[in-house]
C-alpha positions as CSV (number, residue, x, y, z in Angstrom):
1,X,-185.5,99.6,129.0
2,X,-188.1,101.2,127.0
3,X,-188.3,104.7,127.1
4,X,-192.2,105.9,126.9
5,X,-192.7,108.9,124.5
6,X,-195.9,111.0,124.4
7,X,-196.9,112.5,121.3
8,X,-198.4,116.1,121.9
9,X,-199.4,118.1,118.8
10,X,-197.6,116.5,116.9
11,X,-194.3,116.9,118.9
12,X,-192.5,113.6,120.7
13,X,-192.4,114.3,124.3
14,X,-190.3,112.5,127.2
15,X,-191.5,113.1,130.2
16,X,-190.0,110.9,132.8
17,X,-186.3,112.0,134.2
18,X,-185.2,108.7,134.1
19,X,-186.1,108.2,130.7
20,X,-183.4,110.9,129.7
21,X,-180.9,109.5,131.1
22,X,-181.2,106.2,129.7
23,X,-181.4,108.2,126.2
24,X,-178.4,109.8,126.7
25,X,-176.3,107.0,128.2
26,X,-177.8,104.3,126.7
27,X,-178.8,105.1,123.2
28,X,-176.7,108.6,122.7
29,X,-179.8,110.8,122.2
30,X,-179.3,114.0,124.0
31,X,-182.9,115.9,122.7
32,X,-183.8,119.4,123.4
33,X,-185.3,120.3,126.9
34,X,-188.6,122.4,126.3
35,X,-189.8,122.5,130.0
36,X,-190.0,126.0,131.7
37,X,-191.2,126.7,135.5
38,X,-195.2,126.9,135.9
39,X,-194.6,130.0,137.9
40,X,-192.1,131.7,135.3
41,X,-193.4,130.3,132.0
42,X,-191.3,132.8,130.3
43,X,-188.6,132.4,131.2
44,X,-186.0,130.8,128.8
45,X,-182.6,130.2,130.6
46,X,-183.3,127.1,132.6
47,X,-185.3,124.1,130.8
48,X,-186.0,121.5,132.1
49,X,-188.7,118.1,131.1
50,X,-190.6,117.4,128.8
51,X,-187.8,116.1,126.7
52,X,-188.3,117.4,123.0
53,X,-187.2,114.3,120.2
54,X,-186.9,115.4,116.9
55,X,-188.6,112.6,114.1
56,X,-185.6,111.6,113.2
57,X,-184.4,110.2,116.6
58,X,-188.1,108.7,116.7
59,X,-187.4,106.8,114.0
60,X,-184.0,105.6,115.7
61,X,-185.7,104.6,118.8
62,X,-188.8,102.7,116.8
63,X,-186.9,101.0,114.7
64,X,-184.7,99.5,118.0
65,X,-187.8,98.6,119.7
66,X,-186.7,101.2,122.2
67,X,-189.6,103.4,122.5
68,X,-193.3,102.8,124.0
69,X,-196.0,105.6,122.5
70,X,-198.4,105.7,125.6
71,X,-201.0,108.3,126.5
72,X,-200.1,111.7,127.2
73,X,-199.7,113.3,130.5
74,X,-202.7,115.1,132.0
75,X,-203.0,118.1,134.1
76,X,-203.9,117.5,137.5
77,X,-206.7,120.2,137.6
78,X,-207.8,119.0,141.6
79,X,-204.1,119.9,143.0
80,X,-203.9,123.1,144.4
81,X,-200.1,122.9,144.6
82,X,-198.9,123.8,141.3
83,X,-195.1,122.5,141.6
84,X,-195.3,119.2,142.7
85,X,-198.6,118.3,140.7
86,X,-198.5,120.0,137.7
87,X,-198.3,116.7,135.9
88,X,-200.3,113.4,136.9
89,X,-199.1,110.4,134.9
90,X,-202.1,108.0,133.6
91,X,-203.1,105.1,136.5
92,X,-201.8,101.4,135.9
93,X,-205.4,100.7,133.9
94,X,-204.7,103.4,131.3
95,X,-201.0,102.5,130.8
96,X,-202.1,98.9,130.0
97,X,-204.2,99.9,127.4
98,X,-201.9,101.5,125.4
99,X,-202.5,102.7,121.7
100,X,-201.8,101.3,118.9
101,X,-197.8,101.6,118.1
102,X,-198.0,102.0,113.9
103,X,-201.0,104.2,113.7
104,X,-199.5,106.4,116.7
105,X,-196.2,106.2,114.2
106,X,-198.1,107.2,111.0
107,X,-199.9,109.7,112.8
108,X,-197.1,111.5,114.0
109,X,-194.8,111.1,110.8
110,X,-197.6,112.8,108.5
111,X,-198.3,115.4,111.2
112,X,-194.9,116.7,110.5
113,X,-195.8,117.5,107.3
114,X,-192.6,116.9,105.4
115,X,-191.9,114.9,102.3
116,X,-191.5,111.1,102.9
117,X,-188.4,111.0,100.9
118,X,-186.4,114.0,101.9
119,X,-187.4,112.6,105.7
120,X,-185.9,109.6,104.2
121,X,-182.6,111.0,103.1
122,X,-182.4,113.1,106.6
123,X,-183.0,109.9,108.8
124,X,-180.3,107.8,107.1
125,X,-177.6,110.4,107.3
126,X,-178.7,110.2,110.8
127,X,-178.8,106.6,111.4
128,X,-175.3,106.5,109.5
129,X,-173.8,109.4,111.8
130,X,-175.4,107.3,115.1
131,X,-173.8,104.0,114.4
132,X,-170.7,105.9,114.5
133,X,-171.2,106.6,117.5
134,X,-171.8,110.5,117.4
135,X,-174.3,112.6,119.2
136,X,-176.5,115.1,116.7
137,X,-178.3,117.9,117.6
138,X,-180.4,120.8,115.4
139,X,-178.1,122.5,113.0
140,X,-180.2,125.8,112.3
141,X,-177.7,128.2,114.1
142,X,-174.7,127.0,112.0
143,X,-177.0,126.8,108.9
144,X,-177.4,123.0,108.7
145,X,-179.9,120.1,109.6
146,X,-177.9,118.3,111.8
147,X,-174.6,119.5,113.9
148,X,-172.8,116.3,114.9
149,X,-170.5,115.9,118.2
150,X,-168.2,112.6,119.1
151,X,-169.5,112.1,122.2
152,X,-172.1,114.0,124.7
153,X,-172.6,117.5,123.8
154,X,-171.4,118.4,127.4
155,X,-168.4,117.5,127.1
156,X,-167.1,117.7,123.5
157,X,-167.5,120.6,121.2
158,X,-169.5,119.5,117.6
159,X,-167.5,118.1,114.8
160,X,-169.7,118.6,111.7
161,X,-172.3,120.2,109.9
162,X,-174.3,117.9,108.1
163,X,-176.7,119.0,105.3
164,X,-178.9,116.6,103.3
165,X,-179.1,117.0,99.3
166,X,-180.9,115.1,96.5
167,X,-178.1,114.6,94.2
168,X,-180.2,112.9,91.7
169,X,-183.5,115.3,91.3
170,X,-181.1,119.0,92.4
171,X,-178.7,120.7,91.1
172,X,-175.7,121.3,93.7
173,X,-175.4,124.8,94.4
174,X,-171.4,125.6,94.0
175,X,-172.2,129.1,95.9
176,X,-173.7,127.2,98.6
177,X,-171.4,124.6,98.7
178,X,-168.7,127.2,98.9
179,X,-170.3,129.1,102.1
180,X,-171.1,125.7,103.5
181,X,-167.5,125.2,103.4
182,X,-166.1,128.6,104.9
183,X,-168.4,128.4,107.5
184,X,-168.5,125.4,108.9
185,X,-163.8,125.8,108.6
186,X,-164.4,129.0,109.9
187,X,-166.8,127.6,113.6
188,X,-163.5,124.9,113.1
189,X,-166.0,122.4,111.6
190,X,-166.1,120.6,108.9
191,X,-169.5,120.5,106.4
192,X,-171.0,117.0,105.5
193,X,-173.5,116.8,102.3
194,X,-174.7,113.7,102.3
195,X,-177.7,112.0,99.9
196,X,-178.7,108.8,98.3
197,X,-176.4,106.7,96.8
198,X,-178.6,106.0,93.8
199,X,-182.4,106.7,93.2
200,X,-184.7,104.6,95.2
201,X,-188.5,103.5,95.1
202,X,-190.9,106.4,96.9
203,X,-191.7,106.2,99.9
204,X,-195.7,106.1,100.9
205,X,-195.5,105.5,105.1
206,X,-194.1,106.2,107.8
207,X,-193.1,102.6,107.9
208,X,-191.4,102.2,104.8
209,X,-188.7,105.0,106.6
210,X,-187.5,102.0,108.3
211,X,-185.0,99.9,106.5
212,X,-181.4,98.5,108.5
213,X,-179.9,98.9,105.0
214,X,-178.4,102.4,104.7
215,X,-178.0,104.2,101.2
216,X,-176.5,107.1,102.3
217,X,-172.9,108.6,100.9
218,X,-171.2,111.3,102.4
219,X,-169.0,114.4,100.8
220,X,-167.2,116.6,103.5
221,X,-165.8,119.9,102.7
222,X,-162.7,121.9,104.3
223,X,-160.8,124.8,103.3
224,X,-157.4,124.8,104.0
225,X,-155.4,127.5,105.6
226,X,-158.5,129.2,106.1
227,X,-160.2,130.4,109.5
């Protein structure tokens, strides 16, 4: 099943319920829920759809032929009900004409406005962490890119905390990798730094971000008897 994904300002939106839950059973992508209630846009506690996807998981999905860039949802400005018809999906003529899958691709990579090759080194550790079969979600609350889990998010508690490092271009921070450590032992965690295994060529596209071949090796860190 191809799960359709409408890019909005240059964030990846999934709209359709059904969608979500062949992400997350199917292809062990949980995303972020961004949603709120038209009649309490403020309120924060209960999200629901759009489905947020990070570029990474983009990538994943791309690269699998398992996502479908088609136009985005418009508001339905004739309802007059504002719960059930907030959203009106395009009508079978505009869904056949759908855009062009590359440029949509390119489009959305470089409106991210990140550096090809760090994006690089972020979406392999990603792949890598995927095909073993682990669920990843932001990391910015536990001071890392990724936070990793071993299955769905609702029922297991995360596993890792996985930074990304250039270990050819940067010097590795021993203070940093010292409070990567005692943090991620003390949340009962364990930190993954993971980069390149040797320098690569540049990366131009958004295309060249796709490549089966992995390059990525990992370094975890734990303190014992600590935490």
């Amino acid at each position: 099943m191809t799960i359709k994904v409408s890019v909005i300002g240059g964030t990846a939106l999934v709209f359709d319920p059904c969608d979500c839950a062949v992400l997350r059973k199917e292809h062990g992508i949980a995303g972020v829920l961004s949603g709120t209630l038209p009649s309490a846009p403020q309120q924060s506690l209960l999200l629901g759809i759009p489905l947020r996807l990070c570029v990474e998981e983009v990538l994943y999905l791309y690269e699998r032929e398992a996502v479908e860039f088609v136009s985005p949802l418009v508001p339905d400005t004739s309802a007059k009900s504002r719960d059930d018809s907030f959203f009106q999906t395009p009508d079978a003529a505009e869904s056949a004409a759908l855009p062009d899958q590359e440029h949509v691709l390119a489009q959305y990579v470089s409106g991210q406005r990140r550096d090809l090759d760090e994006l690089y080194r972020t979406y392999c550790i990603f792949k890598t962490v995927k095909e073993n079969g682990h669920f990843t979600l932001p990391g910015l609350r536990f001071g890392g890119k990724f936070v990793s889990y071993p299955g769905d998010p609702l029922l297991y508690h995360s596993h890792l905390i996985i930074n990304t490092k250039d270990f050819y271009s940067d010097r590795l921070d021993l203070a940093q990798l010292v409070k990567g450590g005692r943090l991620a032992t003390g949340t009962k965690k364990t930190w993954l730094l993971a980069g390149e295994k040797g320098p690569g060529p540049r990366k131009k596209t958004a295309l060249q971000l796709l490549n089966r071949e992995t390059r990525t090796v990992c370094f975890s860190v734990e303190w014992a008897g600590f935490g």
